[in-house]
N, C-alpha and C positions, 0 to 999 in steps of 0.2 A: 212473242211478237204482239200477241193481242194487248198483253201489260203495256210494252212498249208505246202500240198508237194510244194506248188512251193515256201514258204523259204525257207526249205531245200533244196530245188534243187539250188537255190539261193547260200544257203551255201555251196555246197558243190563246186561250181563253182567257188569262194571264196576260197576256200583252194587248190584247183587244179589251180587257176593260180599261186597261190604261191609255190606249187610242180613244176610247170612247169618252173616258175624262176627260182627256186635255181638249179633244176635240166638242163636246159638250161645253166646257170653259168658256172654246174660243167663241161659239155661238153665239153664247151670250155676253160674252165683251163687245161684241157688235152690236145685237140687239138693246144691250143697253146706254150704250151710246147713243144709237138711232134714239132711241126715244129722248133721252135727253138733251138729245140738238132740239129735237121736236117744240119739247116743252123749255125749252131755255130759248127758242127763238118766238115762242108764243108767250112767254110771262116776263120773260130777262132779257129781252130784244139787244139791249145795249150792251147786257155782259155779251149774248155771243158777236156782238159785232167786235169786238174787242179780242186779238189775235192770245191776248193772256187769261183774261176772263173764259172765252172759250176751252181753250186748254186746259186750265185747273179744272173748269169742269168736270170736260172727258176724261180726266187724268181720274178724276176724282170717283167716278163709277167706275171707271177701270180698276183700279187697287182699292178703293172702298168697298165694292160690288162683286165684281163679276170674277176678279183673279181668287177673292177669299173662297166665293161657292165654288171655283175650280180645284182651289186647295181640298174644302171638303169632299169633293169626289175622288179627288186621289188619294185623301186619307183612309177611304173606305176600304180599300185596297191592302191585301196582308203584306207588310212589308217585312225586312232584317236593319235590324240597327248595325251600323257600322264602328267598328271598334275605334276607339279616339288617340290620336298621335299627336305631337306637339310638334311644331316647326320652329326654328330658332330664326332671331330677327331679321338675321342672315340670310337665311334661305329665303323668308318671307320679301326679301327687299329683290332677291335672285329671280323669285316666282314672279312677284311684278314686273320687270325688265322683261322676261322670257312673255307673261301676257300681254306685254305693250308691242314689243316686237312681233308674235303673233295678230295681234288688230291692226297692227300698221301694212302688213304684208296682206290680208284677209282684204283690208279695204281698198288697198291697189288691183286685187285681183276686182273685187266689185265693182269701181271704178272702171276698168278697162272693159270689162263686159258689156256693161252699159253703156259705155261711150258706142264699143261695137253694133253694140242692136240699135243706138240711136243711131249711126248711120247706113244701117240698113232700112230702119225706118223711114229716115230721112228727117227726122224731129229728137230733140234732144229727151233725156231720159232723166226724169227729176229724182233728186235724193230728197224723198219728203219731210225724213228729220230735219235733214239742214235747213231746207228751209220752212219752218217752224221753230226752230230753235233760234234763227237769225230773226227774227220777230218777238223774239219773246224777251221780258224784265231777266235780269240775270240771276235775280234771287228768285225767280220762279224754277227757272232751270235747273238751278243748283237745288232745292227744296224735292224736286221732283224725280231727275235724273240723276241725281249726286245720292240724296238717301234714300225716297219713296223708293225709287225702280230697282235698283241693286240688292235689297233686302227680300222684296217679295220676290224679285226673280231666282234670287237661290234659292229660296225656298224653298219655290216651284220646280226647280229644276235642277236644282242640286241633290236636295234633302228628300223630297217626297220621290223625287221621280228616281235616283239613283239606290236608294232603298228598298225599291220595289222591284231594283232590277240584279243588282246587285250577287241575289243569292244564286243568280246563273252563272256568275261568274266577272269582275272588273271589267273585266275589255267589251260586254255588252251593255254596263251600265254606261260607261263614260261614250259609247257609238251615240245610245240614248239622250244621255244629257245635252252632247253638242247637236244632235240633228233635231229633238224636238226643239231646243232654243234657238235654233237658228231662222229652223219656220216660221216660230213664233213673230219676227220680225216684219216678218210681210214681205218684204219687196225685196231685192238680187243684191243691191249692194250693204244693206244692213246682213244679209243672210251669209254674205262670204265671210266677214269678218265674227261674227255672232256664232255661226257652226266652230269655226278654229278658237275661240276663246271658251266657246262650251266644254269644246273638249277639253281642254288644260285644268278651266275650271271642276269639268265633271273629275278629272287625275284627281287632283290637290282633294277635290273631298272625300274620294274612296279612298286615298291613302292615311290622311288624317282623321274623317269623320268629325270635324270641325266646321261647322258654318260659319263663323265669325271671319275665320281667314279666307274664304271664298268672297264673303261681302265686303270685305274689307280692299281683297282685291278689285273688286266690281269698280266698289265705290270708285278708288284710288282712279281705276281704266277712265271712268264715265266723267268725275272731275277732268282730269286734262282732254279729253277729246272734249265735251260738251261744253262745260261750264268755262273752263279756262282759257279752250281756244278763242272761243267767242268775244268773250272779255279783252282780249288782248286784242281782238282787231275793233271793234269798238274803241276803246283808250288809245290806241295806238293812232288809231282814223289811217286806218291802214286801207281800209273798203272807200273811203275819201278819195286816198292819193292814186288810187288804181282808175277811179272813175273820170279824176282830174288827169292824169296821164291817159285818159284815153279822148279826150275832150283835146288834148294838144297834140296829138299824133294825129288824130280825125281834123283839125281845123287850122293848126300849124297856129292857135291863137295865143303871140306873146304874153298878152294878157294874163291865160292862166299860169306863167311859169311861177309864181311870187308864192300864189295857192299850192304847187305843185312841190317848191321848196319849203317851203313851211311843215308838207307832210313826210318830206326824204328820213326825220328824225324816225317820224312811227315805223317807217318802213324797217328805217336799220335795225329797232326796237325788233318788230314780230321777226326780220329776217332772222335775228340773233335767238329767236325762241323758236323759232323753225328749227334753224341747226342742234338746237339743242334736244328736240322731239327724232330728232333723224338720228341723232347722235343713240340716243335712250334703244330706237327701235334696234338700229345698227346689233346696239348691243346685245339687246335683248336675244335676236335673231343668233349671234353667235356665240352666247349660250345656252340658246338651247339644241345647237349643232355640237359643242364640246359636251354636253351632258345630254348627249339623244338615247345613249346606251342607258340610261337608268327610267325612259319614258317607257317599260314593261308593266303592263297590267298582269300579273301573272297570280293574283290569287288566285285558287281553282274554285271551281264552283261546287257548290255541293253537290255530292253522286246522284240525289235524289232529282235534282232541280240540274241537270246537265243534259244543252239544248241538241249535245249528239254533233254531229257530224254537218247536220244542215239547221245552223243558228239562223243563216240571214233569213230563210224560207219559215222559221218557225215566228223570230222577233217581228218579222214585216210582214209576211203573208197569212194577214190574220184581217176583220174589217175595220176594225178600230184603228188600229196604226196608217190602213193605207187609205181611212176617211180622211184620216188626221191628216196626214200628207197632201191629199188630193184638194182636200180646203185651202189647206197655207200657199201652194202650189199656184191656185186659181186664183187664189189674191195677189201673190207675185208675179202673175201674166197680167192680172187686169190692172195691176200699176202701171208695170212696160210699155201697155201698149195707149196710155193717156196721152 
């Protein structure tokens, strides 16, 4: 027995320096931020008045700065390399459908949450990507969301973080990957869909030990919801003809109808890429219902490094893990309640 509590104590000192990483990380992706509004609104007045200017900035301490020193803390950490599997192009295009249908379901549950609490609040409840991304150049978004973010976030949260957890066994690393990346997002409705695509993603790289096919997935996800959505309602002047249909419903003004039919063409446009995104999710969503039975994490974890009988109390009842949480947690309230 006494051998016994001191692995656990072992363990659990093991998952709390990895809370205290990521959570350490997070600190300072803030703090560096803060100071860089600081000093960008005291010497570059006019980049940060600039809704894209601003952005690359923040963007820019974020994955220049502050995500690399958080990589280094987690590197510190002894981790297990994961043995490496190849996926064929086939499954590769199968896995994307399955993570498209996965964030499309993630973010109706997110959505529907937030509509809830906005009417309990009585004030609606902002999605702060969206609007930032709806302000921003499209080649910024793509540059940043499309390759910066998808890259360093495996990284973080694929490689480093499921490596380190890994040797307790799969189905603790991949809990891991999708619940710290999903905090990482901040706010309720980036977190529902961000938890359920972590997870898939944390799958795919404890079964292959391949980063490329993770990022590659990311990417693929982050292009069509960010970069392409966007663009197509843009082009389409589809956010045009919604304002202009609401301008003639509100004033009954013949006027607008000439505006109104000039934009029916962009409508049919995105309507048709709508269907088409619904169609992808559809699908996605009913393969990964035909193929649920092979969603088994069932490597065993090593005898030495086996969290026993009470995993959740050893993985999370430690102070790093439940700082880490209680951080990301307090920024997801302090969204909500703007």
């Amino acid at each position: 027995m006494p051998g016994g509590n001191y692995g656990k104590r072992n363990q659990k000192t093991h998952f709390s320096k990895i809370g205290f990483a990521y959570l350490a990380g997070s600190i300072v992706i803030y703090a560096v931020q803060f100071l860089a509004a600081m000093a960008g609104k005291k010497f570059v007045p006019g980049v940060m008045a600039d809704a894209n200017g601003s952005f690359i900035l923040l963007m820019l301490t974020m994955y220049g700065i502050s995500m690399p020193f958080m990589g280094w803390l987690v590197s510190r950490i002894p981790a297990q390399k994961i043995e490496e599997r190849k996926m064929t192009a086939g499954q590769w295009i199968i896995a994307f459908l399955m993570c498209y249908g996965l964030m499309y379901a993630g973010n109706l549950i997110g959505t529907a949450l937030t509509f809830g609490i906005g009417m309990v609040k009585g004030t609606g409840v902002d999605n702060p990507m969206l609007s930032t991304v709806m302000q921003l150049n499209p080649w910024v978004t793509f540059v940043i969301a499309v390759l910066i973010a998808p890259t360093a976030e495996e990284l973080l949260f694929r490689k480093l973080l499921t490596e380190r957890i890994v040797k307790y066994g799969e189905l603790p690393a991949v809990l891991a990957s999708g619940l710290f990346f999903g905090l990482f997002h901040g706010n309720l409705n980036q977190f529902s869909y961000a938890f359920l695509l972590g997870l898939f993603l944390g799958f795919i790289y404890v079964k292959t030990g391949k980063l490329g096919y993770t990022i590659g997935l990311h990417m693929a996800i982050n292009f069509i919801g960010s970069s392409l959505g966007t663009w197509m309602l843009r082009v389409t002047g589809y956010m045009d003809t919604m304002e202009t249909l609401t301008e003639f419903l509100n004033t009954r003004n013949l006027t607008v109808l000439g505006d109104l039919g000039n934009g029916m063409v962009g409508m049919f446009i995105f309507g048709s890429y709508a269907s088409l995104i619904l169609m992808m999710a559809g699908a996605g969503l009913i393969l990964m219902w035909l193929n649920r039975k092979k969603f088994v994490c069932c490597a065993p974890a090593e005898k030495v490094a086996s969290l026993g009988k009470k995993k959740v109390a050893v993985m999370i009842g430690n102070p790093g893990i439940l700082l880490y949480g209680a951080f990301w947690i307090g920024i997801m309230i302090w969204q909500l309640l703007q």
